[in-house]
Structure formats: structure tokens, C-alpha cells
N, C-alpha and C positions, 0 to 999 in steps of 0.2 A: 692460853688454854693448852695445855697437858695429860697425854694420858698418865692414869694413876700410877700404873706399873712401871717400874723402871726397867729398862733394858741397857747394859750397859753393852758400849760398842769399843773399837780398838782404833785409837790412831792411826795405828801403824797398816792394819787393814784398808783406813782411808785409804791411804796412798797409795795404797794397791788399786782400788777400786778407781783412783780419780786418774791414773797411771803415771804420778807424781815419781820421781827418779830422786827425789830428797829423803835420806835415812832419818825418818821419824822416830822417836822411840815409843816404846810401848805402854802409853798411856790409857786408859778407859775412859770413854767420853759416854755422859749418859743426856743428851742434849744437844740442841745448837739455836743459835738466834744469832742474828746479825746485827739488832738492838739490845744497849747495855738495861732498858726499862723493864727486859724480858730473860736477863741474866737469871741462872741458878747455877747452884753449885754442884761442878759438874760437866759445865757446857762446854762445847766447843764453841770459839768466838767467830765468826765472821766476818775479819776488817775491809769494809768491799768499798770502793771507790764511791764517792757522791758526786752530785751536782755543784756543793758548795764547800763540804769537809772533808776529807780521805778519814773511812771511818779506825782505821790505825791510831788515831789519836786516841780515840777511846780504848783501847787495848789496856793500858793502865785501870782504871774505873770497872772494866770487864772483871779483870784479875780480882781485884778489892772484892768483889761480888763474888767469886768463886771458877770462872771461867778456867779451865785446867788446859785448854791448846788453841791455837790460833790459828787461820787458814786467812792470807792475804797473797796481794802482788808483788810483784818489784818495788813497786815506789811503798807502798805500806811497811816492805820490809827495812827499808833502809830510814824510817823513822825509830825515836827514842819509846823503846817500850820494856816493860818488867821480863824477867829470863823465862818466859813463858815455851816448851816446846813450837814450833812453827812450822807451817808447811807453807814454800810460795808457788802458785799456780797460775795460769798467762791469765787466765779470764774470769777470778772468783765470784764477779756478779753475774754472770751466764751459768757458771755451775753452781749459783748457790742452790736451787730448785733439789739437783740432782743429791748434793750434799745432804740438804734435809730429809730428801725420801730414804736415800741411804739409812742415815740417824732413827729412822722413823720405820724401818722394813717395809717400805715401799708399799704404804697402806692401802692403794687405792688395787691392789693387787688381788684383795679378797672383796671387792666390792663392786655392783651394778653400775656404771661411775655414768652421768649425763655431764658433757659441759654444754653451754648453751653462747651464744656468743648472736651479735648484729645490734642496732640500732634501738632500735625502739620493742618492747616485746618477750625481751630477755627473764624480764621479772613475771610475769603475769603468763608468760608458758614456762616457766621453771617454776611456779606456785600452784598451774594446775596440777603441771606433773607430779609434784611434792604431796596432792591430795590426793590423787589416783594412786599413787602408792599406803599412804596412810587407808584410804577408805576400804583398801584390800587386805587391812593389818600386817601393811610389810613396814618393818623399822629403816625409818628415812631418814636423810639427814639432805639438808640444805646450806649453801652459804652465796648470798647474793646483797643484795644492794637492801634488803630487810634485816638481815642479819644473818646469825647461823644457827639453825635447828638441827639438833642431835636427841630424834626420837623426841621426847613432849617437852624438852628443857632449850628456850631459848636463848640467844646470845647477842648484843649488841656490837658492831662491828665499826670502823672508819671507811674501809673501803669496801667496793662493788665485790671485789678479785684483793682478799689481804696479799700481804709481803708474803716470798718464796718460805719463809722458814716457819711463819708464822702457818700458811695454807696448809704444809704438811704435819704441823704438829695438832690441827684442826682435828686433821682425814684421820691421822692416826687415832686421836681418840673418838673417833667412831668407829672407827674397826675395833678397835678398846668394847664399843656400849655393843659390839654384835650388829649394826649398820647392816643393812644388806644390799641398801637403793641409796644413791644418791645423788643429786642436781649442783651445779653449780653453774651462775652465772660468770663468764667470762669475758672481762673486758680487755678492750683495745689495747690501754694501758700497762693491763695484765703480761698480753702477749710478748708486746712488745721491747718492755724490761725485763720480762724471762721471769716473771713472777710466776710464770705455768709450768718452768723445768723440773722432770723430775713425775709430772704429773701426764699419768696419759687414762685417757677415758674409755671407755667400752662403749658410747656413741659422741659425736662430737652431732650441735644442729645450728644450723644458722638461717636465724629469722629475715633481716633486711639488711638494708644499710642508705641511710639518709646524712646529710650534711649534721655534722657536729665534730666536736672536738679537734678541728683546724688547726687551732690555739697550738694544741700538739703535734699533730699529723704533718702538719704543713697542705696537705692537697688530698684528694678523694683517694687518688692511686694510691698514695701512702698507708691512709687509711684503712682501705680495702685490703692491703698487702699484708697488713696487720693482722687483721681477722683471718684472712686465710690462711696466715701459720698455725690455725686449730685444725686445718683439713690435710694434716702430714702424718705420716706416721709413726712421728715422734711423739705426737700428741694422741690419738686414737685409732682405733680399728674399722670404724662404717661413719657414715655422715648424712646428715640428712638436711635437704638443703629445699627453702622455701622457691620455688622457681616461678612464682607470680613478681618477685625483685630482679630484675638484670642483673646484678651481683651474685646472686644468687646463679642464676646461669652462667655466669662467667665462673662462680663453683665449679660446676658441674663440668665444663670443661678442665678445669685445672688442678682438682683435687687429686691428691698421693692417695688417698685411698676408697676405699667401695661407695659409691653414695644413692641412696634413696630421696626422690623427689615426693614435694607435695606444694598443692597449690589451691586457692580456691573453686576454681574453674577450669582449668587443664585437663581436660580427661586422659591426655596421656602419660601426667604427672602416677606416684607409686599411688598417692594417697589425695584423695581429692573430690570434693563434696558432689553427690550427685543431684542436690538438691536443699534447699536452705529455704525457711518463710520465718517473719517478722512475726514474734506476737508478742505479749503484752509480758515486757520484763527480760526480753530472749528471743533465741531462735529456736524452730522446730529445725534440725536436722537427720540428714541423710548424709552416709559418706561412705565411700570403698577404699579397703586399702590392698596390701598387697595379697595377693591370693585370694580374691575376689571377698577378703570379710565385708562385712557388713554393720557400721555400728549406725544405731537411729536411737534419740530422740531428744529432749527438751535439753537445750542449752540455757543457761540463766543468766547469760551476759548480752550485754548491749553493744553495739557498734561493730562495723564490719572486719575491724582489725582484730577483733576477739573469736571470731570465725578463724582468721590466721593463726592466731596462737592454740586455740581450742586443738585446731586438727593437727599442728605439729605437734604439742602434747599427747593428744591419744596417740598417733602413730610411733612415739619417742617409749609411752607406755605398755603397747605391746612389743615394740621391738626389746623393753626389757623386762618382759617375761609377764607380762598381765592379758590376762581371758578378755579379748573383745567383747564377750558376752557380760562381764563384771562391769567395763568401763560403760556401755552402755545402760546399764543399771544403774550404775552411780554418776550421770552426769549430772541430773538434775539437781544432786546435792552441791556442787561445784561453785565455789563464791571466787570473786573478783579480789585481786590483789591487795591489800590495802591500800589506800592513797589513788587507785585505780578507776577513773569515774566512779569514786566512793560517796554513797547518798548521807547526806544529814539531814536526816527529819524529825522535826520537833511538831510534828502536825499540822505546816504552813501550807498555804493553800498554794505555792509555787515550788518549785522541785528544785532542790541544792544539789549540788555534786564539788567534790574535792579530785583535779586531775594531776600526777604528777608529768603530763605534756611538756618538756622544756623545747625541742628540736622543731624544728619550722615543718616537717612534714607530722611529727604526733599532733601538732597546733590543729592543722586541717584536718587532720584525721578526726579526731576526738569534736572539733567544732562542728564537721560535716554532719559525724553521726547525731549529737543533739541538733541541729537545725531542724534536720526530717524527724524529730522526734517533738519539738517543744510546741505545747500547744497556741503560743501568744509569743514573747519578745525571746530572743536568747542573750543572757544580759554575761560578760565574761569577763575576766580580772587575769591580769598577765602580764608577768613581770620576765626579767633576763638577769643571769646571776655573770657575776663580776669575776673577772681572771680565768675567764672562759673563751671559745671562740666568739672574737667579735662582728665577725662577718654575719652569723646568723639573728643580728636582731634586728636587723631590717626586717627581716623577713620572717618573723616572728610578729612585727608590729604591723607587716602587711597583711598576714594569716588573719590575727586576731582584728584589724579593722574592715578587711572582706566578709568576713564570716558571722562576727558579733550583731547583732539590732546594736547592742550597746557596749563596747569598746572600754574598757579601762586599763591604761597601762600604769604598771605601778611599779617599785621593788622587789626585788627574789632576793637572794645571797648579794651584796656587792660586794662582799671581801676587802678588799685593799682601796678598788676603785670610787667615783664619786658616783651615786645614785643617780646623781642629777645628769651627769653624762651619758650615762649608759640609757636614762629613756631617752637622751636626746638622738643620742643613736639610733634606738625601738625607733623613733616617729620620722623620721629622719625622710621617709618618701612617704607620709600618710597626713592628712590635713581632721587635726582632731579640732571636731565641733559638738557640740552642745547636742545630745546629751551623752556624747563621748565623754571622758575627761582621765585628763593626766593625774595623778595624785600619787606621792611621793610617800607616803607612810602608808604600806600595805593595810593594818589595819582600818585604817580609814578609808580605803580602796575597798575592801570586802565591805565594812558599812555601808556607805555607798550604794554600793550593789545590791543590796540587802534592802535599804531605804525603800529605793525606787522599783522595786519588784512587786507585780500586781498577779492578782490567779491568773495562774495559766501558764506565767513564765519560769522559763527555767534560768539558774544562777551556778555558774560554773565557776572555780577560783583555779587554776591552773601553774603548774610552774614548780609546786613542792611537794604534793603529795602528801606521803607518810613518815615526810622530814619533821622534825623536832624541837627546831629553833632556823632563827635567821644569823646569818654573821655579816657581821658590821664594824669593819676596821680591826677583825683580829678578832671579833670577842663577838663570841654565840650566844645572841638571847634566846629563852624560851621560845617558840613563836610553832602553833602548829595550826596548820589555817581550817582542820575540823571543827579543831576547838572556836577559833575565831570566825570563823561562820554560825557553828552552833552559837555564841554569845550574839552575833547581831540580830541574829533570827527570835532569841529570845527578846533583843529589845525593844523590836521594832515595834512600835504599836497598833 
């Protein structure tokens, strides 16, 4: 994704800017990607270091496509490649970020800019926020683990947080469409590969942080360390940090720059409910933020973790320039994420829900809140995806067999790995009895569930969400479990 306009830039200015000492010549580069699938003619090429390949080899293949200069390392430079201008620089995958904004006029410069970053929460308070601004007629844009909205035109993505070259050539063409708000979730990931250089935000906020993605991190410190490179001032200007998480406190201590607190119950937090009741679909809410406003009333979301996101949303919302008196008027318009304790009803006399829950604290979360809610059994289906951390399925299959009346563990993503492993892992400290059951074909897991569901009870399928398909040894089927709840619902007799 490209803005339409071209702007064409100066090689030889790079090097100015990146404070390269290498006589470039003076070439016009109207572009840049660090992927040859995203070459135009034009671009400057990106040869940046990989995991498995030094993307230098592509340099050839770049050219063919039209790539008119090249920015690599050392070792990039001294591979076989076309007489292409070149510039070498000690760390191109740390400044590819910077690079792009460069190319791009540093888009996020004329824009409201939210990142959002933590655990579980990311999606579902950067979708309110992304309505709170919509419901005010401000042109939004979004890019998160749903994809990317620019104003009413959506876009489908691979990742949470896209690649450094790819991000800013996003932001740019919203500055392009007149953008004025916009959200972004930001992942671990993201931070950590320098996928966010380049980019800095006018509030950075961070929700929690629970055990996941190990696999990567190696340990929680790691983790944590990660996320916190959003709270520098390389990256944003204020920060607003959930301080009902110890992470979040440890924020607060150690943030580079200004931060605002909110919590659910903290009255010494900035922002922080003075008052919350349960009613049927929602909460009635009360809440103070800073300078004693005052927003109240009907929230239309379920479960106590939507309390957390709701209020770091409104306070993320007036900190970027919206009337507490508006977001209070428009809460009760306010819908749940996609995939997000998402209901599917076909008129069944027991209550469905679609969770995208993968981390052993959403598990509890999301089971606690249906438990007090379900009139008769709570029947749940939950699976663990494959080439992910594997320390969390224990504890994923302890969540779901404490919690559940009826317990199904089954398949998510296994990727690469054996299905059959990785529940053996899930079960590995829980003794599944009758009318628990293991079942190995997700579909047949959701029937299942579906089958043996009487009025009253509620049916949760948790693990994907508003995912699309399963992958299974490389190759992604269709597989969207709305859909597949919705068909067992209809066949049940």
C-alpha cells in the first residue's frame, strides 16, 4: 500500500540524513521496501540481514523490477550484485524504520498518532478508540491484528505491527487520505526488531502483560523490556500506563517520558472508575479522569476486562482531543471487537460466543467472566497453536479444565508441529474425564459442544477469534470458527 502521489527524494540527501560519509551520487529515489514482492520502479532497495538469507542476494531480482539504489552492510556489500548506486551503513535493519519515514516525510508528523502495546487488550481498546473517533466524524485510521482502516476502506494484513518499510508507507498514505486520528497496535515483536523506527506517537498506552510469546522473548524481563521501548522518547511524547498490572507500575517508574495512570479501582490512579453495576448485556458506568471530568453511562460490553480497555480508551480519547461530554453520549453505541466474546445466534436457546483468548491469563479472564454469567453448564473448546511458546499450554489446559463444567481441548494453528503433541502438552497436568473430551479435528470439537448443549448453557470456542483459516503443515485452510459454530448450531436438532 502506497500513497498515489509520488514524491520523489534524493540519494545523496540520504546520506546526509543517515550521516553516511559514503559519496553517493545523485539519484531520485521515489520509494523504498526491503521486500523484492513490493519492488516498484523507483525504489530504493533495502539489503538488510535475515535470520536465514542476507537479503543482498536479492539485490539482482530488486534491479530487474526497477529498484534504482541500495542501502546494505558490510557483508551485503561485498556480495555479487548489478552496478547499482550503494550506500553501506553499520546497522540497516535498526535504521530501516528511520529510512522509510525519511522516504515517506515522516508521516505520522501531521497526525493524532495512538500506539498501544501489552498483552491481552491491545485489539479491543484500539477498536474502541478507533469508534470514539469515527462516532465524532474524525477520519481514523487503524492498523492492528484486524487489519488496516484508512477512513471506511479496509485492508487485510499478516501481521499485528507490519515490517518497518511497509508501516510507513501505510501512515503515509493516510496522511495522503487527510487522516487526522490514528491507533496502532504494537507488538513485542514489532519493538523489538525495530519494526517501530522511525515512528513516534503523540501517546504511547499500555494495557498488561501476561506470559506469552517465551518462544521469542526467552523470559518475562525480556519481554517486558520489550514493551517498554514504547515508553522512550524515541518513540512518543506522554504514556498512559494501566497501573491495576505490576508491569504497568514498574511503567511508571521507569518511563523516559510523562505518564498518566489509570486503573479500575485506584482512586489515586489519573483515570479510574468511581463506580461500575452489572446489567443485562453491560455495564452501567461511572468514572473520573483527569481534572475531575466526569464520563457516565451504559457500557455494552461483557466481562471485567472490558472495564480495563473501555477506560483506557476513553482517557487515550480525550487525551486526543475528543469532548467527554461526546464519548459519554456515544458509549452505548460502542460494539466489541470482532472475534471478541463475539455472540452467534441463530435463535438457540443456549448462548454461543467466539473468543480470540490464546494466553493462559485471557483463558481465565474470559472463562471467569462467562461462569458468573451462564445460566446452567459453561461448555468451552480450546485449542494451542503450534511454533509458539510452549510453556503456556499447560497452563492454558489448566485454565480451561478449572474453569469449564465441560472442558474440550482440541487444535488452533499447529504450523509445522504434531496436533497430537501439543494437546499432549495442553493435558499434560489435568486428568480429562467424561464429559471432558480431547478431540483432535477442531471441527468436530465445536460439534461436540454444540451437540451436548441444553438451555441455559453457554458455548464458548476460544483460541481464534476473527482468524480466517487454520494452518496445518504450511498450508492455511479456510477454517473461521463463527462460521463453524454457526453450522453446528444449525444442525443440531
Amino acid at each position: 500500500m502506497r500513497p498515489i502521489e509520488i514524491r520523489s527524494k534524493n540519494f545523496a540527501d540520504l546520506a546526509k540524513f543517515l550521516g553516511s560519509i559514503d559519496l553517493v551520487p545523485q539519484v531520485p529515489i521515489t520509494g523504498v521496501t526491503s521486500n523484492t514482492a513490493f519492488v516498484q520502479p523507483g525504489d530504493l532497495f533495502l539489503a538488510l540481514p535475515g535470520g536465514k538469507v542476507h537479503g543482498a542476494k536479492f539485490i539482482a531480482k530488486a534491479a530487474e523490477l526497477g529498484a534504482v539504489a541500495v542501502v546494505t552492510d558490510l557483508e551485503g556489500a561485498g556480495m555479487q550484485f548489478p552496478k547499482l548506486p550503494m550506500m553501506v551503513i553499520a546497522d540497516p535493519k535498526r535504521r530501516a524504520g528511520d529510512i522509510a519515514a525519511w522516504v515517506n516525510d515522516f508521516p505520522l508528523r501531521s497526525i493524532v498518532s495512538v500506539g498501544i502495546t501489552g498483552t491481552n487488550g491491545k485489539t479491543t481498546t484500539s477498536s474502541l478508540l478507533h469508534q470514539l473517533w469515527q462516532l465524532e466524524k474524525r477520519e481514523a485510521g487503524f492498523i492492528g491484528t484486524l487489519g488496516v482502516d484508512i477512513g471506511p476502506d479496509h485492508y487485510s494484513t499478516t501481521f499485528t505491527t507490519p515490517e518497518a518499510t511497509e508501516l510507513q508507507s501505510i501512515m503515509a498514505t493516510m496522511a495522503e487520505r487527510h487522516v487526522t486520528h490514528f491507533v496502532a497496535e504494537v507488538s513485542s515483536h514489532a519493538l523489538e526488531q525495530f519494526r517501530m523506527a522511525g515512528s513516534h506517537f503523540s501517546i504511547a498506552a499500555f494495557t498488561n502483560l501476561t506470559q506469552d510469546h517465551l518462544d521469542f522473548h526467552g523470559t518475562m524481563a525480556n519481554y517486558f523490556a520489550a514493551k517498554a521501548k514504547l515508553f522512550t522518547t524515541e518513540y512518543a511524547d506522554i504514556g498512559y500506563l494501566n497501573i491495576d498490572d505490576p508491569y504497568g507500575v514498574r511503567l511508571l517508574e521507569l518511563s523516559e517520558i510523562p505518564v498518566c495512570t489509570v486503573s479500575r479501582s485506584n482512586p489515586v490512579a489519573d483515570w479510574h472508575y468511581l463506580g461500575y453495576q452489572e446489567v443485562n448485556g453491560g455495564y452501567e458506568i461511572s468514572l473520573r479522569g483527569i481534572g475531575g471530568i466526569l464520563i457516565e453511562g451504559l457500557l455494552p460490553l461483557i466481562g471485567e476486562h472490558n472495564l480495563d480497555n473501555a477506560i483506557m480508551a476513553m482517557a487515550l480519547a480525550v487525551q486526543s482531543g475528543l469532548d467527554p461530554l461526546s464519548i459519554a453520549a456515544n458509549l452505548r453505541l460502542l460494539q466489541g471487537a470482532p472475534g471478541r466474546l463475539e455472540s452467534v445466534n441463530l435463535g438457540q436457546p443456549f448462548r454461543a460466543l467466539v473468543d480470540f483468548a490464546h494466553t493462559p491469563d485471557a483463558v481465565r479472564r474470559v472463562l471467569t467472566t462467562l461462569r458468573s454469567e451462564s445460566e446452567q453448564r459453561l461448555i468451552a473448546v480450546l485449542g494451542c497453536g503450534g511454533d509458539r511458546d510452549r510453556t503456556k499450554r499447560p497452563l492454558m489446559g489448566r485454565a480451561l479444565n478449572e474453569l469449564a463444567d465441560v472442558a474440550i481441548f482440541t487444535s488452533d494453528n499447529p504450523r509445522s508441529e504434531s496436533p497430537a503433541a501439543i494437546l499432549d502438552e495442553m493435558v499434560a497436568d489435568v486428568v480429562v474425564a467424561n464429559p471432558n473430551a480431547i478431540i483432535l479435528d477442531r471441527r468436530e470439537a465445536i460439534a461436540y459442544a454444540v451437540a451436548m448443549a441444553q438451555p441455559g448453557d453457554t458455548v464458548v470456542i476460544l483460541g481464534k477469534g476473527h482468524e480466517q483459516g487454520q494452518e496445518i503443515s504450511g498450508i492455511k485452510y479456510p477454517f473461521d470458527d463463527r462460521k463453524e459454530l454457526a453450522s453446528a448450531i444449525e444442525a443440531k436438532p
